[in-house]
C-alpha positions in Angstrom: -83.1 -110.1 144.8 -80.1 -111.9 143.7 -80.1 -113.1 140.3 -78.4 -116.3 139.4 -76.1 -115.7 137.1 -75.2 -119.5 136.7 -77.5 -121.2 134.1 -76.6 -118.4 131.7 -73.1 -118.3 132.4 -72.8 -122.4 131.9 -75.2 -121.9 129.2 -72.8 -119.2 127.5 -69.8 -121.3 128.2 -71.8 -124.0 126.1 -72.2 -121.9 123.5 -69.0 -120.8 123.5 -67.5 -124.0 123.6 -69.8 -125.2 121.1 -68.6 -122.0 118.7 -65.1 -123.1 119.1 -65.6 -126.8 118.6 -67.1 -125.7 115.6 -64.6 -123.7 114.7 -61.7 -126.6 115.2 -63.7 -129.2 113.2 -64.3 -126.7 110.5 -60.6 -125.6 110.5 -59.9 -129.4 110.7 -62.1 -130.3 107.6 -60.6 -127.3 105.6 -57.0 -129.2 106.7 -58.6 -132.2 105.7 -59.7 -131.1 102.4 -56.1 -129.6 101.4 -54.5 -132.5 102.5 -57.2 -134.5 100.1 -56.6 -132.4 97.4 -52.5 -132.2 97.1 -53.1 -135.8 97.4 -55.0 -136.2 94.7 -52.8 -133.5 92.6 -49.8 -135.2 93.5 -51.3 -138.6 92.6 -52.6 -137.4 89.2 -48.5 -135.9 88.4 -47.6 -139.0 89.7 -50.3 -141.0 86.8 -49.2 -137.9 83.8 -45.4 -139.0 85.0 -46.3 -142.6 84.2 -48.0 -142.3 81.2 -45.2 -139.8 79.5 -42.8 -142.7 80.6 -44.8 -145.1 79.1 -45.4 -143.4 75.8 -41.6 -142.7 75.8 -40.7 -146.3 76.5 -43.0 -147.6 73.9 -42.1 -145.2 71.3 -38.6 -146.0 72.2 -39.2 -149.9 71.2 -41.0 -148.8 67.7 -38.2 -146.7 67.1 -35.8 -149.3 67.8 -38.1 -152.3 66.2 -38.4 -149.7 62.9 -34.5 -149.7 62.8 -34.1 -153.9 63.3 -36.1 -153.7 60.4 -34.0 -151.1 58.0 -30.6 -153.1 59.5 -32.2 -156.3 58.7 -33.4 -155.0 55.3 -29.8 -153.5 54.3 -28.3 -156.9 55.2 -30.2 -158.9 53.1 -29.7 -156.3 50.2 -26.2 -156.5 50.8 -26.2 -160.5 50.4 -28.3 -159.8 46.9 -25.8 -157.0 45.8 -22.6 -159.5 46.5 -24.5 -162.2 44.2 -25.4 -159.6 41.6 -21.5 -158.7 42.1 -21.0 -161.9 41.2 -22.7 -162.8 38.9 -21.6 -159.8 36.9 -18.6 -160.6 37.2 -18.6 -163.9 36.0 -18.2 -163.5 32.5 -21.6 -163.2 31.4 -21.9 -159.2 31.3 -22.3 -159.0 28.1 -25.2 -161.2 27.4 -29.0 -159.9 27.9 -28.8 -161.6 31.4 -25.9 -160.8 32.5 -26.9 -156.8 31.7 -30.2 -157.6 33.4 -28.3 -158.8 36.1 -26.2 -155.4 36.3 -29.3 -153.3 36.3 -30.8 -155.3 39.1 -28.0 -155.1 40.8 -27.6 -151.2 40.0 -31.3 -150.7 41.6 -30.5 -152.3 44.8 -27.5 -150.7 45.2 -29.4 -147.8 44.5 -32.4 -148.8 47.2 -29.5 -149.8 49.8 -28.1 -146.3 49.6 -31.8 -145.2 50.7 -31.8 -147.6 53.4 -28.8 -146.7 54.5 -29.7 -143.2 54.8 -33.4 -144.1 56.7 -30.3 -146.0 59.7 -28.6 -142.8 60.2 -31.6 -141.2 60.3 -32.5 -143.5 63.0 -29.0 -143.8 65.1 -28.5 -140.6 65.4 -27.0 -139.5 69.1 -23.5 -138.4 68.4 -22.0 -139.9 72.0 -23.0 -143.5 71.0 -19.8 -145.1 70.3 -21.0 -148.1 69.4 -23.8 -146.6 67.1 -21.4 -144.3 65.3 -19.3 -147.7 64.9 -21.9 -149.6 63.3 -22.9 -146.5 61.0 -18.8 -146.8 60.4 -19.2 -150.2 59.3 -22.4 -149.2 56.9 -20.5 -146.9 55.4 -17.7 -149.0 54.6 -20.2 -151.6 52.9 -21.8 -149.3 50.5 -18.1 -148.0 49.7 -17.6 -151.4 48.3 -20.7 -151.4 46.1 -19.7 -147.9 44.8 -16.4 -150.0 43.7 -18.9 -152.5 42.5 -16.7 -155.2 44.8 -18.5 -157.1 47.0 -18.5 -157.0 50.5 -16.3 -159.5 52.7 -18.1 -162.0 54.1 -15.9 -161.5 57.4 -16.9 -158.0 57.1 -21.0 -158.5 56.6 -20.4 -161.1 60.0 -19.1 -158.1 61.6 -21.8 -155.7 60.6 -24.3 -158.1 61.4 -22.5 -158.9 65.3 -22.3 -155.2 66.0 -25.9 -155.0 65.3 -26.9 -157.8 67.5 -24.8 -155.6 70.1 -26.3 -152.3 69.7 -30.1 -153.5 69.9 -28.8 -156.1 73.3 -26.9 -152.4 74.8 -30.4 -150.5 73.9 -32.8 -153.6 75.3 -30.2 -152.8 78.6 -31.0 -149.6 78.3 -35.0 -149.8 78.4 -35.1 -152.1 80.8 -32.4 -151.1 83.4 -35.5 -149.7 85.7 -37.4 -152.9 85.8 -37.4 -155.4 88.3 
């Protein structure tokens, strides 16, 4: 008697096929699940990227917000040593005010040395022409309160313009990405 082969041929063919279909969709999954994953790796760099840029960018504006403030500070004492300059020199040095006056003037002279020292602390990149040009032009004030002269106005303008400058080229800077 003949047997028939075919039920269990078709049904090993199932089976088989059934095997590799199995195999494919879990080779397919495992694909899936790799491509998931260096998506998700790649998304989180992507997010680490963003946030180092951001904590660079907004550490970048303190930094520059900290030194509007020392500039802005040393200006000011340089208008307050000119009048104590001044005022010294007007005849009156040898009173009690007049010496008062000197003292005063002494101390901020003394406290805008110190500032002056926290701005080259803070502009400190050595290829920045125009920063090493405004740290110039610092320099050059204090040199006249060591003389106990006070400083030009024409020259305080100047200070004061290349200042404006150096925080609009910086601004430039931090924001030449966006948009």
């Amino acid at each position: 008697m003949a047997t028939d082969w075919t039920p269990y041929i078709t049904g090993g063919v199932s089976l088989v096929g059934a095997w590799l279909s199995f195999l494919g969709a879990r080779k397919g999954a495992k694909i899936q699940i790799e491509a998931a994953e260096k998506s998700i790796k790649k998304d989180v760099d992507i997010a680490k990227m963003n946030i180092k840029e951001r904590l660079v960018a907004e550490n970048e504006v303190n930094w520059d917000n900290e030194l509007k403030k020392l500039i802005s500070k040393f200006i000011h004492q340089c208008f307050d040593i000119n009048n104590g300059i001044k005022e010294a020199k007007s005849g009156t040095k040898h009173t009690k005010d007049g010496l008062n006056e000197i003292k005063r003037t002494l101390k901020i002279i003394s406290e805008a040395s110190e500032t002056m020292t926290e701005i080259r602390l803070h502009i400190f990149d050595s290829s920045d022409s125009l920063g090493n040009l405004l740290l110039d032009k610092f320099v050059e004030a204090i040199q006249h309160f060591q003389k106990m002269e006070p400083i030009p106005g024409g020259e305080l303008a100047e200070l004061t313009e290349l200042s404006r400058n150096y925080f609009e080229k910086k601004w430039k800077e931090l924001t030449k990405d966006i948009n």
